[in-house]
C-alpha positions in Angstrom: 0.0 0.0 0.0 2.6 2.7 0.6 4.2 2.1 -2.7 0.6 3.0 -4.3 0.5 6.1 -2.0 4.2 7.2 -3.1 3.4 6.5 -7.0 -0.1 8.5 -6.9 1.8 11.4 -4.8 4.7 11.6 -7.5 1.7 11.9 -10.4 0.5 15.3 -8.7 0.9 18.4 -10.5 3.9 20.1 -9.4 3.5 24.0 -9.1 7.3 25.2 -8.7 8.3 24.9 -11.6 5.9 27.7 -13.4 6.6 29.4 -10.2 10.1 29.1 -11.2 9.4 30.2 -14.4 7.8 33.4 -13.3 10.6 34.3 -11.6 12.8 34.0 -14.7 10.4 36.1 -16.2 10.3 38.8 -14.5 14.2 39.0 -13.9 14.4 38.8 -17.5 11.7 42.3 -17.2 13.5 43.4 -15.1 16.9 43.3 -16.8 15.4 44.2 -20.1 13.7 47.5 -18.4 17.5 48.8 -17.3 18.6 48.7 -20.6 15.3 50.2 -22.0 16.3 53.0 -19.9 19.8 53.7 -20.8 18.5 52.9 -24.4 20.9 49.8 -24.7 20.6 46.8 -26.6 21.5 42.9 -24.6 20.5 41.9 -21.0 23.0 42.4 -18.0 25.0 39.4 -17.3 25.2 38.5 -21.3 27.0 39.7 -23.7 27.8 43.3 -24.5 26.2 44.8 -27.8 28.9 47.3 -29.4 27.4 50.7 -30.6 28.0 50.5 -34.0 25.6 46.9 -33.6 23.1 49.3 -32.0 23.4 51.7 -34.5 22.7 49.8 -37.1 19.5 48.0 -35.6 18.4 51.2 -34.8 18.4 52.0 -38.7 16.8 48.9 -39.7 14.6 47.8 -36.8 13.8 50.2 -34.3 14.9 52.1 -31.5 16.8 50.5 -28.6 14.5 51.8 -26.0 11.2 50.5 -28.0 13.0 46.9 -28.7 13.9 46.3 -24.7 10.2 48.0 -23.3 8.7 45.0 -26.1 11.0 43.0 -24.6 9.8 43.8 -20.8 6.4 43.3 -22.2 7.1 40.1 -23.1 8.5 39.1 -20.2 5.3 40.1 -18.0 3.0 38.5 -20.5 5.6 35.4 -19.8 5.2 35.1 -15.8 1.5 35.8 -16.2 1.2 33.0 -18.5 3.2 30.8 -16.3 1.3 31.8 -13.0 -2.1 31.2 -14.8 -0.8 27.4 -15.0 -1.1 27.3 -11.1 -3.7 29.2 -10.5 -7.5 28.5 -10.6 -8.0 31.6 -12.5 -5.8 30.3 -15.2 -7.3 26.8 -14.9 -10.4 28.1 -16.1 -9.3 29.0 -19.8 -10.3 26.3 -22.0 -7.5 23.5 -21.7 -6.8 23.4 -25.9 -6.6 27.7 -26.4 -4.1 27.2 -23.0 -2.0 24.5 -24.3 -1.8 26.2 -27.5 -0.7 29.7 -26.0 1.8 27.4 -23.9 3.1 25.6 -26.7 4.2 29.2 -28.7 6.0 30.4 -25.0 7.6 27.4 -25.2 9.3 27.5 -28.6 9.9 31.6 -28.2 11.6 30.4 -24.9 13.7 27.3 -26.5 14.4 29.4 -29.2 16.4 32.0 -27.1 17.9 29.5 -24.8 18.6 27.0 -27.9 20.7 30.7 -29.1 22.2 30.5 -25.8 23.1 26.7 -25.1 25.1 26.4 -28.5 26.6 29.7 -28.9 27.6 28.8 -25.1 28.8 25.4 -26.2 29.6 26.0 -29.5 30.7 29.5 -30.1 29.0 30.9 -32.9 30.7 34.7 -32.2 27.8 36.1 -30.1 29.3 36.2 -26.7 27.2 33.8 -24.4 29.1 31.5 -22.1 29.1 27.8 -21.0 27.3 29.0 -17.8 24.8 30.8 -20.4 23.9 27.7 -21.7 23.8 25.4 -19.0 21.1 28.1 -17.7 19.7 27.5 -21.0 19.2 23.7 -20.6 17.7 24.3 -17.1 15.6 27.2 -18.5 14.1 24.4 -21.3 13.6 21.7 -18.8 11.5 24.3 -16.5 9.3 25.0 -19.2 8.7 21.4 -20.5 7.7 21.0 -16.7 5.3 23.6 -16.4 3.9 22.3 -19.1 3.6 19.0 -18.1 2.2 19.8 -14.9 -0.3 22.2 -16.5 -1.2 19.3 -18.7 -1.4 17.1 -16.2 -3.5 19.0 -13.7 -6.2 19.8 -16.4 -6.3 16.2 -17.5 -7.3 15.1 -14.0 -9.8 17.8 -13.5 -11.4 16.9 -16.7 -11.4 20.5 -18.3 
């Protein structure tokens, strides 16, 4: 009987993961928001952008400023989505619109870690460090959790 107990304990939705992932988030915000201010391209703690790179996306993207605010915007829009997995507010979007939503954060999300992990590894010229993308690997595998757990918790509730 306990081994029934441990197994059916291990299959409940964890919650720290998205927690986790909020977290992440909002550092990300947070970073992106000081260099939104100063006008500056890259994240603190990565690598620097030169001026002349900043120049030039300024001419054929947009300005600095306007690229890191979208980028703080993302980043709320990120921890929301990741709290709304825990919570029974979030739980009461319809399960297929959620996982949907979910799936797109994940591949924005494994597509900037994925740039991190093998330019980290690798070295493609950008800057980012082994310790970059080992944070990347851990960033994917929180994510794939969430998810999980989401889809998990929603299965069992039968939404």
């Amino acid at each position: 009987m306990p081994t029934v107990a441990v197994l059916k304990d291990s299959a409940r939705p964890r919650h720290w993961p998205a927690y986790t992932m909020a977290v992440l988030f909002l550092a990300y915000a947070a970073g992106k928001a000081v260099f939104a201010l100063q006008a500056r391209l890259g994240f603190p703690g990565g690598p620097p952008v030169s001026a002349a790179e900043t120049e030039r996306y300024a001419r054929e993207l947009m300005a600095p400023a306007t690229a890191q605010w979208l980028a703080v915007a993302s980043g709320v829009a990120g921890a929301c989505l990741a709290l709304a997995t825990v919570t029974s507010l979030g739980r009461r979007v319809p399960r297929a619109l959620a996982l949907l939503v979910l799936a797109a954060m994940f591949l924005a999300v494994a597509g900037g870690a994925g740039i991190m992990i093998v330019d980290g590894f690798v070295g493609v010229g950008i800057g980012w460090r082994w310790y970059h993308g080992v944070l990347g690997l851990v960033v994917i595998g929180l994510q794939a959790a969430t998810i999980r757990s989401y889809a998990m918790a929603t299965r069992r509730n039968g939404n």
